[in-house]
N, C-alpha and C positions, 0 to 999 in steps of 0.2 A: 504494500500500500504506500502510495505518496502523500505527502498533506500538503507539501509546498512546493513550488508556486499557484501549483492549481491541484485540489483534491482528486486522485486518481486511484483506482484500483480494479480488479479483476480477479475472475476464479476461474477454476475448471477440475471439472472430474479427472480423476486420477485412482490408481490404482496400486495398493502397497501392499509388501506383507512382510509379518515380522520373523525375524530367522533366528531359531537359538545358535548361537554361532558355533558352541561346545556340541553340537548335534543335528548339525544342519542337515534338512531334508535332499534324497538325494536329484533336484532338480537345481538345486542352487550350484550344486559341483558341478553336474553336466553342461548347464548351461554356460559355464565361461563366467557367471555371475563371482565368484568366492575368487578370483585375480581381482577384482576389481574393488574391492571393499579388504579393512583390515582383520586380522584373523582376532580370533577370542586373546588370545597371547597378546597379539601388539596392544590392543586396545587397552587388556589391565593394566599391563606396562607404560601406556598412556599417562592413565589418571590412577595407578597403583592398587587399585582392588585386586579382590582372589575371586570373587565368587563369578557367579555367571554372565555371559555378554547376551542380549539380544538385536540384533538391527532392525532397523524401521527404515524399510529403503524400497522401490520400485522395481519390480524385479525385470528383466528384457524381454521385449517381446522380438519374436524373430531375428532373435542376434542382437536386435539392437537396447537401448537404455534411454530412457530419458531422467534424470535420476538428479535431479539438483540439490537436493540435501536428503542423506541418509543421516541417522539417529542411531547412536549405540548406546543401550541400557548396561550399565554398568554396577552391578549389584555384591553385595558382600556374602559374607558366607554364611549370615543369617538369612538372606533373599531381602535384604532391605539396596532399595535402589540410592546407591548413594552420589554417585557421578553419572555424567553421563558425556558425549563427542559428537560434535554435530561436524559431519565431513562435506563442505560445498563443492559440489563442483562448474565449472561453467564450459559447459558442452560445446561451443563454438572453438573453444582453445584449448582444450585439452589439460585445462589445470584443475588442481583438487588440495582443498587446506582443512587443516583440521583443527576443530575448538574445542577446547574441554571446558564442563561447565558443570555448577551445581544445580541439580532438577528440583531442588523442592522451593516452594513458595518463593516469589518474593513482593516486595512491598511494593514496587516501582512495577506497574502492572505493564510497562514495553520488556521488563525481562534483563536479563547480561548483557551488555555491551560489549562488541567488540570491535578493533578496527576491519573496516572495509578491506582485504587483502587480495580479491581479484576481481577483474572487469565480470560485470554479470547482464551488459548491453551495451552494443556497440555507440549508445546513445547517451551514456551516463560517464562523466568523470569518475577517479579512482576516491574522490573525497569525501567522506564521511563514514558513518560506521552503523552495522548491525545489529539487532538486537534479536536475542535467542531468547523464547518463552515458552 
């Protein structure tokens, strides 16, 4: 959503599913999906949990992806969700960055900031920053 200079925004259907990364069903290996995303391992090594990883990502249709932000649940070894990795990418350039971030509440209802770190339209400068909620 934009608010300035003129109020803009947009949706659309979309389709996601969520993958326990420690037991990934066997469509996500086949399809070439599990190169593309981080393994259960990197992710706790991320933000240093033990317990379970899950993704929240777009899975490909026909080879292809459209997948602009994937969601890793990053949970301890009680099952309590304590971090979590929001991995952006921007499909036109082939770049992909990754943010760790704390999932429960917060006060400031736009969420975590964080700096803007890749072009996500050939139409916007690199200036300003994201907020993850």
């Amino acid at each position: 959503r934009r608010l300035a200079p003129v109020r803009r925004e947009f949706s659309y259907a979309l389709r996601s599913a969520v993958v326990d990364l420690d037991a990934p069903p066997r469509w996500f290996a086949s399809s070439g999906q599990a190169r593309d995303h981080l393994s259960a391992n990197e992710a706790r090594a991320r933000v240093g949990t033990t317990g379970k990883v899950e993704l929240l990502t777009s899975p490909k249709s026909f080879g292809y992806a459209m997948n602009p932000i994937s969601v890793y649940y990053c949970y301890d070894e009680e099952g309590a969700l304590t971090r979590a990795l929001a991995e952006v990418t921007n499909t036109p350039w082939n770049e992909r960055v990754v943010f760790a971030f704390d999932p429960t509440p917060v006060v400031d209802e736009r969420g975590a900031t964080v700096p803007k770190a890749l072009h996500v339209s050939p139409f916007m400068d690199m200036l300003g920053e994201w907020y993850i909620s």
